[in-house]
Structures are given as structure tokens and as C-alpha cells.
C-alpha positions in Angstrom: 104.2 59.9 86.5 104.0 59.4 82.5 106.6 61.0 79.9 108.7 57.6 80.4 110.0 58.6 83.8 110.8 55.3 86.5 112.7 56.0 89.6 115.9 54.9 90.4 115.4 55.6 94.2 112.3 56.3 96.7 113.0 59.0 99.3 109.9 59.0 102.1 109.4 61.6 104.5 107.9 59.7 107.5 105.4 62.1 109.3 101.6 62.0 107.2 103.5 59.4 104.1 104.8 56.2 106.2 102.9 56.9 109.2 99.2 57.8 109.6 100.1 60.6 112.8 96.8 62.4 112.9 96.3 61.0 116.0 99.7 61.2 117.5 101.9 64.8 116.9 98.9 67.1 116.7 97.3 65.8 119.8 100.7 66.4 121.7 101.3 70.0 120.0 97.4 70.8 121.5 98.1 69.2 125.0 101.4 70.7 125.9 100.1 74.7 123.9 97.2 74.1 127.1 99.5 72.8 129.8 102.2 75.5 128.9 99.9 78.0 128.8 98.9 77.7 132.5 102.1 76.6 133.8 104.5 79.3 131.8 102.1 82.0 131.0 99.7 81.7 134.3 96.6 82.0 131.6 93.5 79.9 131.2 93.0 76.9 128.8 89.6 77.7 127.7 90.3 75.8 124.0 92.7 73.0 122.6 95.9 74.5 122.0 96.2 73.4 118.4 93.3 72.3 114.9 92.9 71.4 111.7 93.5 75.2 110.5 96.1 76.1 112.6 97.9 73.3 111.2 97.3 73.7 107.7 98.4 77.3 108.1 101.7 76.2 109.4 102.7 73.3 107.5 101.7 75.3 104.0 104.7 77.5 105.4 108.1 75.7 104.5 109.7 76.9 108.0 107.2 74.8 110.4 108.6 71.8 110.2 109.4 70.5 113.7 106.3 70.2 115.6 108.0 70.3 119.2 109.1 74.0 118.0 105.4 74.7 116.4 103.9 74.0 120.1 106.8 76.8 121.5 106.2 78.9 118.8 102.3 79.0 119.1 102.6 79.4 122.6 105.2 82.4 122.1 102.6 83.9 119.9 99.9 83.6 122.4 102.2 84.5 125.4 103.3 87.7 124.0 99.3 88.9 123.2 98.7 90.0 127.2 95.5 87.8 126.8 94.7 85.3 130.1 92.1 83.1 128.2 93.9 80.7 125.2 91.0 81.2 123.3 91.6 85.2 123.2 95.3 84.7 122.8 96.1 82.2 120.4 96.2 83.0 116.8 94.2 81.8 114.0 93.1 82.1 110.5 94.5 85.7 109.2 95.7 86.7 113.0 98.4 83.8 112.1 99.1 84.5 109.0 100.3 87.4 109.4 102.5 86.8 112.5 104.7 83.9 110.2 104.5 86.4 106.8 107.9 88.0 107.9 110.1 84.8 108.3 111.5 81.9 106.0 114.1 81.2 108.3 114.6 79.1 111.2 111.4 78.9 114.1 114.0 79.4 116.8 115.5 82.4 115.7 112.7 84.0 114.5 111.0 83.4 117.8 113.7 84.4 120.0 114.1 87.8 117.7 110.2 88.4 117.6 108.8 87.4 120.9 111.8 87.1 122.7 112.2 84.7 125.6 109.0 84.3 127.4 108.1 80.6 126.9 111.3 78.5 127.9 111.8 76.3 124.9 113.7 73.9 126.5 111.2 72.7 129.0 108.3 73.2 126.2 110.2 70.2 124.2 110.4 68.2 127.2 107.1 68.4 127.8 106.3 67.4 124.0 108.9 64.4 124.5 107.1 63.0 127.7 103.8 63.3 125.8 105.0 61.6 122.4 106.4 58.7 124.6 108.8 56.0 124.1 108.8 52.6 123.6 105.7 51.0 124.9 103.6 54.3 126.3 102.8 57.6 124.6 100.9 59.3 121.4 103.4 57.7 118.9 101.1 53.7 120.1 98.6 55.4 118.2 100.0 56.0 114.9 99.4 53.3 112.0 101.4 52.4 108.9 100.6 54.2 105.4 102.6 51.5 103.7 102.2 48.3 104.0 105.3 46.6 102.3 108.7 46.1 103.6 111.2 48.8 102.8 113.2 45.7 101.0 110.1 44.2 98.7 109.5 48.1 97.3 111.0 47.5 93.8 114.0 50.1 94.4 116.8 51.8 97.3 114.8 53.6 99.6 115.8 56.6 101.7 114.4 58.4 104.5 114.6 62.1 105.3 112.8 63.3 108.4 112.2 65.6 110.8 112.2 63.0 113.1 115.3 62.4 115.4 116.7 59.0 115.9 114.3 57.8 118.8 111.4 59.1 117.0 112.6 57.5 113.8 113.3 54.0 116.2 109.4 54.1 117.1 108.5 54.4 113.5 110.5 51.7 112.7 109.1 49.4 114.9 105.5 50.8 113.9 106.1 50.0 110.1 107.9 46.3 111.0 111.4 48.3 109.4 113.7 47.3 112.4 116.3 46.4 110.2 116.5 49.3 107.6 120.0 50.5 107.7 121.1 53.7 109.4 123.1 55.2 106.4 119.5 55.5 104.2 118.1 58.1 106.7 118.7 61.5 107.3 117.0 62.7 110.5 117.2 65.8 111.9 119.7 65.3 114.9 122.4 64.7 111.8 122.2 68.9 111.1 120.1 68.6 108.0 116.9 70.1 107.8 114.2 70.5 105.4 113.5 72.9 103.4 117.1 72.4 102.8 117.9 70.0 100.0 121.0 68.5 101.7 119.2 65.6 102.6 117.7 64.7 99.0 121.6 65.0 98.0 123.0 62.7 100.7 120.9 60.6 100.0 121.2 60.5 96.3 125.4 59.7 96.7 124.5 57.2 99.3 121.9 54.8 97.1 123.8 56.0 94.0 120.4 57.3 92.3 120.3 60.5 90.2 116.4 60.5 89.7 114.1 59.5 92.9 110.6 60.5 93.7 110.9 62.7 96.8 107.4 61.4 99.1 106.0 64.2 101.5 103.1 66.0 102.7 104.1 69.5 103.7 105.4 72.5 102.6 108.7 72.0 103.4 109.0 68.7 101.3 107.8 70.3 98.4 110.3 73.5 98.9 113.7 70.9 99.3 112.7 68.9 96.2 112.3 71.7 94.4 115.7 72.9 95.6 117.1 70.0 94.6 116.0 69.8 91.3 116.3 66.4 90.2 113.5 63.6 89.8 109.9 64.0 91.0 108.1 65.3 94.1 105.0 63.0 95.0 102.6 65.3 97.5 100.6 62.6 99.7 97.3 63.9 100.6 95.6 67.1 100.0 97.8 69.8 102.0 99.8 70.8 98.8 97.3 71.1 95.9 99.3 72.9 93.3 101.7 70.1 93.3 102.1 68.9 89.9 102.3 64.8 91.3 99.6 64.3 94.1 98.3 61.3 95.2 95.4 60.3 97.9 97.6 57.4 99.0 101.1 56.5 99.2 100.5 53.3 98.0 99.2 54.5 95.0 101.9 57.3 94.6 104.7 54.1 95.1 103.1 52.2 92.3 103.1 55.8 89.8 106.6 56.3 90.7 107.6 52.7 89.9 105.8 52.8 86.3 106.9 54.1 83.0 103.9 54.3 81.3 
């Protein structure tokens, strides 16, 4: 990050920027899309319920942020086609595209106004909850650390805003070796904040007393509530967000920009 900028705070979002998850989140959005789709919808699962595309699609959107509500929105989508096969029903490429072009709001109202009530979401996020796990079993024993150093030896405060709740954000912890990082620096989102909102960036910001941090993340919806918040940089780990002006391959290597003033 050159013109002589140096942060004074490093805010991580935790899904694809602490946490490798490729193995963890997409695998249960695909699993409980083909369960739902023969227990709620009576169809056939004839494909996975969720790839590479589909994702890309929906985390280039800003809205798609929790992936509990992306496996009850897909499956919404696909309910309401009249289809029996997934493969038949399910949305991709342009198909999908156009179904999300008409909302920036929130998934669960825009589902509920759109497709109505056919899917139950409460049992869909159950059903994500049981295949995510908890401590000791589930998806989340495969996910890996992104960054390697303690949240205490990164050379300034650090902050966490996710889209994690707080027994999500617990099993990151103990996947990263942060166990002690204190509650106060991280806004999840069973506290009411949400990305794309900014809120969180501004929470933050009071909390650690920082006016310019770099803002880590990977999705649309990180890039949309930095922007919003207009203050310090944005660092876009990996290669979902292209046009952003700061993206790195790593987050290692995005932690050492943000840290540098030359």
C-alpha cells in the first residue's frame, strides 16, 4: 500500500482471509441444497447442490453473505421451478443471475417476498448447523489457518468482523490457536451487525481507537462495507474481487503491505 499509508488497526474477516474454508462451508451449503431437496421438495438429487460458479456468482453479490441462508435461498430457487431432478431445477450461470438482479436487501426477506415459504428456513439452518459441527466433529475439522501468527505478535490492534456467530467464531479460534483474543474486538453477526453494513468497521474503529485500518476480506460484501465506511484501505484476499484497487494472493503478504510505508 505505497503513498506513505501504515495502518493503525487490522480488521480481518474470517471466512476465505483467517481460515482456508474451501473445504468446510461450501461442502455443507452442497450437502444440505441435496438433502433438502429430497426431504422438503420430494425431488431428486441428481447433482451437488452447490460449485465453484454458483459461488462466485453469489458472493460477487454484496447480499450473500450468510452461507446457511445461501443453501435456503438456492434451494427456494430451485423449489419454486416445478422441476423434480436438482440438476433441472437449480440455477446457474445467467439463470441465477437474473433471479438475485432485483434485490440488494436482506436474503430473508427477499426470499420470503419472491418465493414465498416453501422451503422452511428454520430447519434448512439446522440442518447446515449439524453439518458444520461443533467442537471435535463436523466440516469446520477441515478448515486450516491463512495466518500463521498470533493475533498479539501482528505489529498492530486487530479486529474481527464476521459473518460468523459466536460458536462459529469459538471453532475458528481454536483453529488459528486465538483462544484468548478478547470478545470486545469482534463483531459477529448474532450482535445485529451485518455486512455490507459498515457498522461493524465503525465499532470497531471506537473500540481499538484507530482512524485508518486495512479492512481484510474476500467477498463482495467486504468490499461494499469498506467502501461505506470510507476510511483506510480495503485489502481483497484472493482473486474473487478483481477490480479491487489492493489485492493480494495471500494474507500474509497483504498483512506485511498494510504494515509498510514504503
Amino acid at each position: 500500500m505505497k503513498d506513505g499509508f501504515m495502518a493503525d488497526a487490522l480488521i480481518f474477516d474470517v471466512d476465505g482471509v483467517l481460515l482456508d474454508v474451501s473445504r468446510s462451508f461450501p461442502e455443507v451449503i452442497s450437502r444440505s441444497v441435496m438433502s433438502g431437496w429430497e426431504k422438503y421438495c420430494a425431488g431428486t438429487a441428481d447433482r451437488r447442490g452447490y460449485d465453484a460458479e454458483i459461488e462466485r456468482i453469489l458472493k460477487r453479490h454484496g447480499a450473500f453473505n450468510d452461507d446457511y441462508d445461501i443453501a435456503w435461498a438456492l434451494l427456494s430457487i430451485a423449489a419454486s421451478s416445478g422441476e423434480n431432478l436438482l440438476s433441472r431445477a437449480l440455477p446457474c450461470g445467467d439463470k441465477l443471475l437474473s433471479e438475485i438482479a432485483d434485490f440488494r436487501d436482506s436474503v430473508p426477506a427477499w426470499v420470503a417476498s419472491k418465493y414465498g415459504c416453501m422451503v422452511p428456513r428454520r430447519e434448512m439452518r439446522a440442518l447446515c448447523v449439524e453439518l458444520y459441527g461443533t467442537k471435535g466433529n463436523g466440516l469446520h475439522l477441515l478448515e486450516t489457518p491463512m495466518l500463521k501468527k498470533h493475533w498479539s505478535k501482528l505489529g498492530a490492534p486487530v479486529g474481527i468482523y464476521s459473518g460468523r456467530d459466536t460458536m462459529e467464531w469459538e471453532l475458528a479460534k481454536e483453529s488459528l490457536g486465538w483462544e484468548d483474543f478478547p470478545d470486545e474486538f469482534a463483531v459477529l453477526a448474532d450482535s445485529g451487525v451485518a455486512k455490507p453494513s459498515p457498522e461493524g468497521l465503525e465499532i470497531l474503529c471506537r473500540r481499538l481507537g484507530a482512524s485508518s485500518p486495512v479492512f481484510f476480506g474476500d467477498t463482495a460484501s467486504d468490499l461494499q462495507a469498506a467502501a461505506a465506511f470510507g476510511k483506510g484501505r480495503f485489502a481483497a484476499i484472493g482473486d474473487l474481487l478483481p477490480e479491487a484497487e489492493f489485492r493480494y494472493d495471500t494474507t500474509e503478504e497483504a498483512v506485511a503491505d498494510a504494515l509498510s510505508a514504503d
